[in-house]
Residue, then its C-alpha position, 0 to 999 in steps of 0.5 A: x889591560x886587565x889580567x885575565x883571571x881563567x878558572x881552573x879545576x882540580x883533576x881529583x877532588x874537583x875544587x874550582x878557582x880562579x884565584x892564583x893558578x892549579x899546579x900542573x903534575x909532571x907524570x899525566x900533566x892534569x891541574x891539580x890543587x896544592x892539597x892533592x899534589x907533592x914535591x918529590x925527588x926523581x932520578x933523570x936516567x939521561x942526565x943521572x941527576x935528580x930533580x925535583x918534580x911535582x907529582x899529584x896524589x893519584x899519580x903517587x898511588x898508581x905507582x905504589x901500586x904498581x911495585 
């Protein structure tokens, strides 16, 4: 049986694909490309652990914004 190939869209700058899979931002869970998204280190207030989460590039400056 084939693979099924869904498309998917960027949530900021709207490229579609259905080449390889969108990446899923950890803050509002929206698929984005690899250009608008980061790896960045998040303190776990439950586990005191950090971990590393991908978030995308408006979730980044809504929270610059908010400090």
């Amino acid at each position: 049986m084939a693979e099924e190939k869904s498309p998917w869209m960027c949530h900021i700058c709207h490229y579609c694909s259905t080449i390889g899979e969108g990446l899923v931002c950890s803050e509002c869970y929206m698929i984005t490309c690899r250009e608008h998204i980061l790896t960045k280190t998040v303190l776990n207030k439950e586990s005191g652990l950090y971990e590393l989460k991908l978030v995308c590039a408006e979730c980044q400056f809504r929270e610059q914004i908010s400090r």
